[in-house]
N, C-alpha and C positions, 0 to 999 in steps of 0.2 A: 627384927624386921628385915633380916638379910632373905627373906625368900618372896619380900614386897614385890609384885607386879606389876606391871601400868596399869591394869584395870581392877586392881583390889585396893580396896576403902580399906583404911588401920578403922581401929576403934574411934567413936567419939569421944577423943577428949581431948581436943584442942580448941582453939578457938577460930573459925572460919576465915575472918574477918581479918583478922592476924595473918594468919598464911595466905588469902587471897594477896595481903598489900605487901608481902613478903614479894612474892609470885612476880607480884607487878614491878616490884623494884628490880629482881633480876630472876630471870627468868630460873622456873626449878628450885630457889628460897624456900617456896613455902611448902614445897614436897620435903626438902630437907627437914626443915621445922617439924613436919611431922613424920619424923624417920623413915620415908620411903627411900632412901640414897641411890638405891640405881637409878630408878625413875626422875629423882632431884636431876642426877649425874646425865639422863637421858637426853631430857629437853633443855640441860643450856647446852651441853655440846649440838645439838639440833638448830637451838638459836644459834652460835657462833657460826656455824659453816653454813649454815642458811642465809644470815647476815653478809659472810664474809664472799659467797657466789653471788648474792645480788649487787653489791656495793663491785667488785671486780669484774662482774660479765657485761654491767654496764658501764666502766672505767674502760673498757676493752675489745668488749662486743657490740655494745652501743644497744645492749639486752633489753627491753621492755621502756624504751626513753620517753619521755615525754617531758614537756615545759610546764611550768605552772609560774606565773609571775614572772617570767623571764630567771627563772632557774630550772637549771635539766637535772630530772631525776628521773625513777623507775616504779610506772604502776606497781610493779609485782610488791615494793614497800606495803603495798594492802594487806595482798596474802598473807608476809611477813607479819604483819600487827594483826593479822587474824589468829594466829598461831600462839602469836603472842600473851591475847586475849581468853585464848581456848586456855594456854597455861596456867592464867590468872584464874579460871572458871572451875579447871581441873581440881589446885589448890584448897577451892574454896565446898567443892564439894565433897573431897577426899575427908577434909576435915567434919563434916557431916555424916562421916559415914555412906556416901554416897559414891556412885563411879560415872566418869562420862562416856562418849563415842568414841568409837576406835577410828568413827569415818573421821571425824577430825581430827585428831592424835598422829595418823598416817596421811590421812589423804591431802592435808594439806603440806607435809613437805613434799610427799612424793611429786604432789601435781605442779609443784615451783621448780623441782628439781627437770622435772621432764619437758615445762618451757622453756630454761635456760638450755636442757640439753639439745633440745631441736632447732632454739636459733643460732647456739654455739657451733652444733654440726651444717648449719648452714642448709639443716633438712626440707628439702623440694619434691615432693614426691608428684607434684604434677609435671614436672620436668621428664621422668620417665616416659611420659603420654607423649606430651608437646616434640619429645626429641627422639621418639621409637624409629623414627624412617633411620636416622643418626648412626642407628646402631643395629639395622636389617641387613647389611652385609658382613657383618661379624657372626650372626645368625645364620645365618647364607654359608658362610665358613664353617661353622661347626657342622652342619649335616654335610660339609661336603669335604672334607678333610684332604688336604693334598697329602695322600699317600700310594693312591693308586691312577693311574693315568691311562692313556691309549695315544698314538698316533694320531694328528691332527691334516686337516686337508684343508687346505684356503681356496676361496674362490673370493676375487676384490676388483672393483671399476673403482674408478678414478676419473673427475672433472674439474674443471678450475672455475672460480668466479674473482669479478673486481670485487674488491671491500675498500671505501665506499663508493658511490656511483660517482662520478663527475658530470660537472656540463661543461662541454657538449658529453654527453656518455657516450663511454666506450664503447668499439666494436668485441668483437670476440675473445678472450682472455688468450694468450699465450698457456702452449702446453697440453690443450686438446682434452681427450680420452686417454688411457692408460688403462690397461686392464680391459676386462670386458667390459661391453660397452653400458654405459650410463649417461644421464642428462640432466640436468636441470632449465628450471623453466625464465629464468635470469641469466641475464651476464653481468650482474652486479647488482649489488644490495648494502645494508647497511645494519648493525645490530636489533632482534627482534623483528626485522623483516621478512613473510614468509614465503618458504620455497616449498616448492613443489620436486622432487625428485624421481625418476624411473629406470628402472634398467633390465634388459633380457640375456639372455643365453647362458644363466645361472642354474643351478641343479632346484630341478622340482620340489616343490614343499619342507621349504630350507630354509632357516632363520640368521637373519646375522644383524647388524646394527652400524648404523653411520660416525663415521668420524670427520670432523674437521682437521685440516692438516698446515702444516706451512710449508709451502710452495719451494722445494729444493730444499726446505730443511728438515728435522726428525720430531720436531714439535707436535701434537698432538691430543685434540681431546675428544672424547666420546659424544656426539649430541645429545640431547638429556631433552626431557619435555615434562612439564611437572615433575619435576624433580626425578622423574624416571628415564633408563637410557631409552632412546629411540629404537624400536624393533621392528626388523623389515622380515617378512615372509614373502617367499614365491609362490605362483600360482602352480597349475600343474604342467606349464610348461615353459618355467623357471623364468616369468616375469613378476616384476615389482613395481609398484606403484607408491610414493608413501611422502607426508609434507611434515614438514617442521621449522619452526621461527631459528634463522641466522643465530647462534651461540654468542655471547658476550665474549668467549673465545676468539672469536674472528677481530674484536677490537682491542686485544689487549698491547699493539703499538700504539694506536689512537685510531681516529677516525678523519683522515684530511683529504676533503674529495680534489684539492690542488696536487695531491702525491697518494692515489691508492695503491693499494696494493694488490697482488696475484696472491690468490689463498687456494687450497685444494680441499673438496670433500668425496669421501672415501664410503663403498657400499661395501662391506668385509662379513664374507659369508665364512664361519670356521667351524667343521663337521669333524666328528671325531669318528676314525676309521681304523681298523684290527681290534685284537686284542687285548685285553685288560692287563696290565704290566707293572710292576712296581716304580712311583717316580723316583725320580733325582731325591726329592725328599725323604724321600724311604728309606734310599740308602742311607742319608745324611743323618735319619734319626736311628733307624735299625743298625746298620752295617751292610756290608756290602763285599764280595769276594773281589778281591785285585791281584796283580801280581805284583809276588815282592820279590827282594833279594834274599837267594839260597840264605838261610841261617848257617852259623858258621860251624854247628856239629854237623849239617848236611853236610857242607863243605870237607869238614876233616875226615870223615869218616869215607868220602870219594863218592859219596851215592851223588852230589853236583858239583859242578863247575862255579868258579869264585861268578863267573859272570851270567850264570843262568839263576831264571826267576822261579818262583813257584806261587801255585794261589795258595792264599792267604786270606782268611775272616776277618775285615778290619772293623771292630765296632761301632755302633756309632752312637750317640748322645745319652740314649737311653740305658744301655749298656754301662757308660762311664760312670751315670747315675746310681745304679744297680749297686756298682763296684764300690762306690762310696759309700750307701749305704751301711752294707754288707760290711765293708774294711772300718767303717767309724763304729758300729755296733762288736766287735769282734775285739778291738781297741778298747771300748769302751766299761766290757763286761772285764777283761782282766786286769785294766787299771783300778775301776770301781771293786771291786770284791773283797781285796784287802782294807782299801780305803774304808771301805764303810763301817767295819770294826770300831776305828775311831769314832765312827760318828754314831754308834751304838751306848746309850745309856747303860744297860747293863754289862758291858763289857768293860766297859773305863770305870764304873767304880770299883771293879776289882784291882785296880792300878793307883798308886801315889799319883796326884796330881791327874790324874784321870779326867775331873770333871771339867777342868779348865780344857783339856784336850777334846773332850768332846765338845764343849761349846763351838771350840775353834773349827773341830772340823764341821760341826752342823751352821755354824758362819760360811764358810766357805764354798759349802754346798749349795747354798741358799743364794750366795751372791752370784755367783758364775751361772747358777742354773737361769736367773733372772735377766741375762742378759742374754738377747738371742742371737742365734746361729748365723745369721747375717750382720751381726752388729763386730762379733767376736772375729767373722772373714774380715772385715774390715781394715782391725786389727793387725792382722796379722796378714793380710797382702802387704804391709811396708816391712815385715820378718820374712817371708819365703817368697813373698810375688806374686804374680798373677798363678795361675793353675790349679789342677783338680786337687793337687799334693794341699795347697791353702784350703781347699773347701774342705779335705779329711781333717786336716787340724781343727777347724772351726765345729766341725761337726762331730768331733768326741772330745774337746773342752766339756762342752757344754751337754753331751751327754755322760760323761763321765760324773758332772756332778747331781744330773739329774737320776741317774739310776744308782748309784752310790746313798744316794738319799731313800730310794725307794727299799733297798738292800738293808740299810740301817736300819731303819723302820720293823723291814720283817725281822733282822735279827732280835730285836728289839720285843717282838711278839714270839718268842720263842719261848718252849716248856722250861723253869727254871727247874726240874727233879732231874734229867740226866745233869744238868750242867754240878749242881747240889750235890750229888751221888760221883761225881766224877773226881768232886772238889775233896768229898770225903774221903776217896780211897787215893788221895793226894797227889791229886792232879794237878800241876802246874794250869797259867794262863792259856798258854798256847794250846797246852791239853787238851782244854775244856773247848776250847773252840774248834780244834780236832774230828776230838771225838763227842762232844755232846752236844754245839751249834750246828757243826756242817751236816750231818744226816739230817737236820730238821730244817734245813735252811735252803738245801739244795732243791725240792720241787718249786718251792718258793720264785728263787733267783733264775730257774730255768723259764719259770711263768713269764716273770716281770722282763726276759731278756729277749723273749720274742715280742712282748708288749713294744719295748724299746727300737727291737730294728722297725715294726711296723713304723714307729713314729720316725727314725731316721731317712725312711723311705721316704718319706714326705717333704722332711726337711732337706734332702739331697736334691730333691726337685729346684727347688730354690735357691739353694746355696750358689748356684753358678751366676746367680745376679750381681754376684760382686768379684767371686773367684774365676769368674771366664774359662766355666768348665761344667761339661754335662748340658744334662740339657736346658737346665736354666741358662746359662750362658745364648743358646740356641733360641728360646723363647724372649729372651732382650734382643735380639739381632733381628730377630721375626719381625715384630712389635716395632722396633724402630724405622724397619724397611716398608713398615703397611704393609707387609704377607700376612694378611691374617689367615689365608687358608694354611699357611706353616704354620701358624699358631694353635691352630684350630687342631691338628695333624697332632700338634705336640701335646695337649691338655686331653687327648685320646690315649696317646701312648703311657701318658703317666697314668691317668685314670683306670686301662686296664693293668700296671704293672703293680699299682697299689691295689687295687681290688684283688688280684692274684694272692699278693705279699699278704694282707688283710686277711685273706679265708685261711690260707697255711698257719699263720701265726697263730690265729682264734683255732683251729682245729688242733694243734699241736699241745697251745694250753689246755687244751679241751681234755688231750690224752693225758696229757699230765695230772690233771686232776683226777682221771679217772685210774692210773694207774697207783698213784698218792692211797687212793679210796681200797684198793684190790687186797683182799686178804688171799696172803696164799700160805700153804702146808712148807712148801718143795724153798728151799734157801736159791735166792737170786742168783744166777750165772753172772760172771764178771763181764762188763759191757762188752771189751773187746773180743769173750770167746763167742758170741752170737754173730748170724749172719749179719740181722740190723745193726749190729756196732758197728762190723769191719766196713757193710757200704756205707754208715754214715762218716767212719773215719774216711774212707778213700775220698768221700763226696767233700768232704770238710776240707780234708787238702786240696782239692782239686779245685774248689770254691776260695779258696785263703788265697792262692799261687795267681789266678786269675782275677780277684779284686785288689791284691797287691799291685799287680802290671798296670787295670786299669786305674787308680788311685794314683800312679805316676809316684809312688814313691820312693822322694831323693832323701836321704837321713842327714845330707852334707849339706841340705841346703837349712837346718837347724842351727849350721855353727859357721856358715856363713850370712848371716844377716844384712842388708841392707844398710847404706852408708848412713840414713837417716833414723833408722830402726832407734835407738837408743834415746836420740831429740824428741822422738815422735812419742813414747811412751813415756816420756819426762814429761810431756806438756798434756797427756792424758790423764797422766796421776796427778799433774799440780792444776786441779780443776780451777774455772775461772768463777769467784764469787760475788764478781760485781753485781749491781742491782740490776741494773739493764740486761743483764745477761738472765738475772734468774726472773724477771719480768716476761721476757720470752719463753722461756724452758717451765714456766707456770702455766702461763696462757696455753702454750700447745698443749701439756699436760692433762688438761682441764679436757682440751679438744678432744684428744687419747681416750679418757676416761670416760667421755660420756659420748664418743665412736662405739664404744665398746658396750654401756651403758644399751642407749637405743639399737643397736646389733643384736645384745642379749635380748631384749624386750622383743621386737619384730620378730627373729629365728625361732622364740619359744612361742607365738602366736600363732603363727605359723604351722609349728611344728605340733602342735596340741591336736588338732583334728587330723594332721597326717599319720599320726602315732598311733591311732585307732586302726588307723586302714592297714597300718604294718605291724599290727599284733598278730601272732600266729590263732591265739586265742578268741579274738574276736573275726578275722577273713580268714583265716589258714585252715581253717576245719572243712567249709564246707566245699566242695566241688563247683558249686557256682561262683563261690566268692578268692577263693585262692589267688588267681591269677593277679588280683586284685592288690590281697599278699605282696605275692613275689614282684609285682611293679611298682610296689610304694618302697620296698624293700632295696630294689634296683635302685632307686631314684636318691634314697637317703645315702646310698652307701658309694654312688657315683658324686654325687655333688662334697660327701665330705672328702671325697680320695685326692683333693684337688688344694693347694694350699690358699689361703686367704689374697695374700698378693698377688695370687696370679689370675682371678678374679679381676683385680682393680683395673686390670688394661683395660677389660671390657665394660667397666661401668667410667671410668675417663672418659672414653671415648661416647660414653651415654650420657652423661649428666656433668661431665668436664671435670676436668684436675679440682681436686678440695677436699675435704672433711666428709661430704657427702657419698663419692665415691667410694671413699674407704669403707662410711658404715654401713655401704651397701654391699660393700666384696665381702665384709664377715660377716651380714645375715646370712648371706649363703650358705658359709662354712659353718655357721651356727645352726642354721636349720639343718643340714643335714646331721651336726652331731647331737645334738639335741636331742632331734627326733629318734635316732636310734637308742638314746638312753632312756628316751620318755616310750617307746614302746616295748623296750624291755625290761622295764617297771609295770605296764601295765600286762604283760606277760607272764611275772611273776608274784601276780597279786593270788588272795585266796579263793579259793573257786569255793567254796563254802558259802558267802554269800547271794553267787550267783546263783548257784543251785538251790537256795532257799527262794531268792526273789523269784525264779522261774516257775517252781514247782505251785506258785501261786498267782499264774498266769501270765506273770509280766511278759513285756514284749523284751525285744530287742535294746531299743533304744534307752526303756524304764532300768533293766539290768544295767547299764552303761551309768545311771545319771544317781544311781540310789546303792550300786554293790562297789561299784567299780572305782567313778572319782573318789570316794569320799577316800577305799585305802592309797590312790596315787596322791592326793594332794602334796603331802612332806615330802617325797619323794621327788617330784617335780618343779617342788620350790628348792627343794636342794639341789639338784642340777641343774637348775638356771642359775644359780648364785656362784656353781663351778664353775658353770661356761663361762658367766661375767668374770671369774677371775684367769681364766684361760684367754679370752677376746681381750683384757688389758693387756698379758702381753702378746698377743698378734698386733694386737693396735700400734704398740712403738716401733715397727718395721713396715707397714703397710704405706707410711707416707714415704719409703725410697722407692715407690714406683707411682708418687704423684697422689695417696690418697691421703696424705694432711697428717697432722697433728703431728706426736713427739719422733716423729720418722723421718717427716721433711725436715724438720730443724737441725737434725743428725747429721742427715745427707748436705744439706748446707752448710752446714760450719766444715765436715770433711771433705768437702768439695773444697770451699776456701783456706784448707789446710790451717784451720781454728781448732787447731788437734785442746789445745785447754778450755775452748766452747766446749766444745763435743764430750768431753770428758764431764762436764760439769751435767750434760745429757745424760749421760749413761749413770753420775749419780741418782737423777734424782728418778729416772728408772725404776735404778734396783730398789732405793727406800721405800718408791710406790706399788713395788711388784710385790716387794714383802709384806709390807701393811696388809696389801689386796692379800697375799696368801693367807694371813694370820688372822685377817678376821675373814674371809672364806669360812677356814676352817673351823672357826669356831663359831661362828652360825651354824653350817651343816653340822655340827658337831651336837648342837640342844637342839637341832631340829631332829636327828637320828634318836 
């Protein structure tokens, strides 16, 4: 009975009646009884954690509550005894020889699962509606990026009024006209009271907008009407006429008509004049030419003087970015390469003791890769400190052990007849890895190392959230100050430096493959005597010497550590176990998971009818539909170049700091990766069937619904299952920038320097990052 399935009946010959009250006593009994054991084994662990989320999200979330008799429980207990019931009914039919529904088998835990998951994430989706004005100047930001500027020209009047009126009322306010000249139709008012405003000798068919001001001081706010700023146009011969209710502004001392006070409102006309020019900004994220001080072979060599400057390229954020990149990938591939021998199954059982070495190393790989990039800067800003030199550590830890794994793997998948043949004509270990792994291994590791910087590229964006370097550093400073056109500026500059990065690396593995494929007569020239070797040697050093400089790296700051450094990774390793501690770090967990959970669900709904429009197969063919193509294509590959947390700023500011926020910044990121895997499945499906279903009239649509889904199904449920285990761990970093779950609790205990909280965090992390991997992969594993 080992290949019993949930929907196949054994034989009749038990007794129904018997396994139903099995069933009922505990759940999966009477599956057991009649030797179905996975399926026994399926539905009580379904019961327990089914059980164990309703009982805890109402202990905690206050999930599904409700009174009956003056005792608080949780409807959802129905669903649960429905489940329950179906198992009892299951039982009782298997043993008839009979089989039940799959809609109830699944559909009732999925559909408990996905209520808890939407009140846990605290999911609002009419809040996007109710709060879109909230977040139309963030919008406003992104189409208008501060990176390019021009010359501004002011044209402003100025008048004063009493705020609030007195009896007897006032005569004329102190302070007059300023500016050209302007009026209002009061000498005093009071909040929500309306004025009527005019003014002339303004430039023709010109726009500007009023402000309220404080009288000799620098206070100031924009008038606003409906919620909208107040806009003044001139006529054609630079008059204005325009009313609006007195600002709440005006009262923010109070309102005492025994002691009012002189307030100023301001008509501020600002026209932008010359040339298009690159901003302040620009430099700050690009770079920017300055003069420096003579370098000191200029000096020695007498071409300048100790005291003369010269220009100089200073980079700027995105550059530093680049550098890190580039220097943690570079780092990364020749720590990992050796490493991952170890962690190669075939390799250690050629060795005494071997297989414990592999485990160890495939333990090791698996934990550090689980812990991400900003969790690890954390880390290790109380070992080297703030800087970019922190972010490169942080950022080839963590890839080191993640392509070290991917390296094992291929070696791992390697022809075992050179290595056999090598072994014969008595080749030691090292030999065989020599001469019979590395030829096979090197398209391989060339492939998977551009994969890798693509992803460092992305992770470099972010790392400066914690290590105060690059332009994540630059994007927290935006974001804190309300620049959102900086911000806006910078989610440009990374989007195009990763789309850049994205198409070299996809083209290069492209070559690689195709030169791996190439039969040729003629015996390979050695790399370095071609022209292509020596420019990529020169380009390689030229590239290593300049991501070295920008990566700021100091080697002395390794083995000078920080005076706390030692206390601080004592109270990390000696996690805190208490109850109360692992009460919280469950709960937010819980949050994590099904952030990640409803992220994966919405970005693959999503992404299902966009993956059509981005098949080359189904829009790229025709001349009418192409462009179609290439803008769904733009759209998936721009929205995923951008990291998930840097997303959350802008749903914060939409839907507010929480759980909700966050599972909004990874739909994002999920739709766009998704969608590019789901229409490059549905690009490499078999044209076989389409061409049968056409040749028989079908249309368009019937090809799609009858050739097409049926071969992406497996496929598409197996990349939703990766991205779920990809979105868990985005999800335990997305709350240090305010989007919930096991990210805020991090950022809170290490803010409160609860280094043995925190630690006891990044346990239960990696247990849950591995579980998710292990059975990821062994789903997509029977699904393939």
């Amino acid at each position: 009975m080992s290949g019993q399935t949930l929907f196949t009946a054994p034989p009749k010959t038990k007794n129904p009646l018997l396994a139903a009250l099995l069933s009922l006593i505990i759940p999966g009994a009477g599956q057991l009884y009649l030797g179905a054991r996975n399926v026994a084994l399926a539905i009580f662990a379904t019961t327990v954690v089914l059980a164990f989320l309703i009982w805890f999200t109402l202990e905690n979330f206050r999930v599904g509550q409700i009174e009956i008799g003056g005792v608080e429980t949780s409807w959802l207990w129905l669903l649960f005894a429905a489940f329950w019931l179906w198992n009892v009914f299951d039982a009782y039919q298997r043993a008839r020889g009979k089989t039940t529904s799959r809609l109830l088998s699944f559909g009732i835990p999925i559909l408990l699962i996905y209520i808890i998951a939407w009140q846990v994430t605290d999911a609002n989706f009419p809040r996007l509606v109710t709060r879109f004005n909230d977040v139309k100047i963030i919008f406003d930001a992104l189409l208008h990026p501060d990176l390019f500027t021009r010359d501004t020209e002011t044209q402003q009047g100025a008048t004063t009024i009493w705020i609030p009126c007195s009896n007897p009322p006032q005569t004329t306010p102190p302070g007059g006209n300023s500016g050209l000249p302007v009026g209002v139709d009061k000498v005093c008012g009071t909040v929500g009271d309306p004025l009527a405003m005019a003014g002339r000798g303004f430039k023709p068919n010109t726009t500007g907008n009023i402000y309220w001001q404080e009288y000799g001081g620098t206070n100031e706010a924009q008038v606003r009407s409906g919620g909208q700023p107040v806009v003044v146009t001139t006529d054609a011969n630079g008059n204005f006429v325009t009313s609006f209710d007195i600002p709440a502004f005006a009262g923010r001392d109070g309102l005492d008509p025994n002691a009012p006070t002189v307030q100023g409102i301001q008509a501020r006309f600002v026209q932008e004049v010359g040339a298009i020019r690159p901003s302040e900004n620009f430099h700050v994220l690009i770079g920017s030419i300055q003069q420096v001080p003579a370098p000191e072979w200029m000096v020695s060599l007498g071409i300048r003087s100790p005291d003369d400057t010269v220009p100089r390229f200073v980079p700027g954020g995105i550059f530093v970015t680049i550098g890190l990149g580039l220097m943690a990938t570079l780092i990364s591939i020749v720590i990992a390469a050796p490493l991952s021998f170890f962690g190669a199954r075939n390799v250690m059982a050629r060795v005494r003791g071997g297989t414990i070495i592999y485990y160890i190393a495939r333990g090791i790989f698996n934990i550090v890769r689980s812990i991400d990039t900003l969790i690890w800067a954390i880390i290790l800003v109380t070992w080297t400190g703030l800087g970019a030199f922190t972010g490169l550590l942080a950022l080839s830890i963590h890839s080191i052990a993640a392509i070290a794994k991917l390296y094992s793997e291929e070696v791992e998948h390697t022809d075992p007849g050179p290595v056999e043949a090598t072994t014969a004509a008595g080749g030691n270990l090292l030999q065989n890895i020599r001469f019979a792994l590395i030829p096979q291994i090197i398209p391989s590791f060339l492939a998977y190392s551009l994969l890798r910087w693509d992803i460092n590229m992305r992770s470099a964006t972010v790392v400066g959230f914690v290590s105060a370097a690059g332009i994540g550093f630059y994007i927290v400073e935006s974001i804190r100050k309300g620049g959102y056109h900086e911000y806006a500026a910078a989610l440009w500059c990374i989007a195009i430096v990763v789309l850049i990065v994205d198409y070299l690396s996809a083209y290069w593995r492209e070559q690689i493959v195709k030169n791996e494929n190439k039969i040729s007569t003629e015996p390979p020239k050695p790399f370095y005597k071609t022209r292509r070797g020596i420019f990529y040697t020169i380009l390689f050093i030229l590239v290593f010497i300049a991501s070295w400089n920008l990566a700021q790296i100091d080697l002395s700051k390794l083995l000078e550590p920080a005076p706390t450094f030692a206390s601080v990774i004592y109270d990390f390793v000696t996690v805190d176990l208490s109850i109360p501690v692992w009460e919280q770090i469950v709960r937010q967990m819980l949050v994590t998971i099904f952030q990640a959970l409803l992220a994966t669900t919405l970005g693959a709904i999503l992404a299902l009818p966009f993956a059509f429009l981005a098949a080359k197969n189904i829009t790229g063919r025709s001349p009418r539909t192409r462009w179609i193509y290439y803008a769904a294509r733009f759209i998936l590959s721009f929205l995923r170049s951008i990291e998930a947390i840097l997303y959350v700023a802008i749903f914060v500011f939409w839907v507010g700091i929480g759980a909700f926020a966050g599972m909004l910044a990874l739909s994002v990121t999920t739709f766009g990766l998704i969608g590019k895997l789901f229409s490059e499945a549905v690009e490499n499906i078999e044209e076989g069937p389409v061409e049968a279903l056409t040749a028989t009239g079908a249309n368009r649509l019937q090809s799609i619904a009858f050739a097409i889904v049926p071969q992406i199904v497996p496929p598409f449920i197996s990349y939703a299952i990766y991205q779920w285990d990809i979105n868990i761990r985005l999800a335990t970093i997305i709350g240090l920038a305010g989007g919930g779950g096991i990210g805020q609790l991090f950022a809170n205990y290490t803010g409160q320097l609860q280094y043995h909280k925190a630690g006891a965090v990044i346990l239960a992390i990696v247990v849950v990052v591995t579980m998710m991997d292990f059975a990821s992969a062994k789903i997509r594993e029977r699904l393939v």
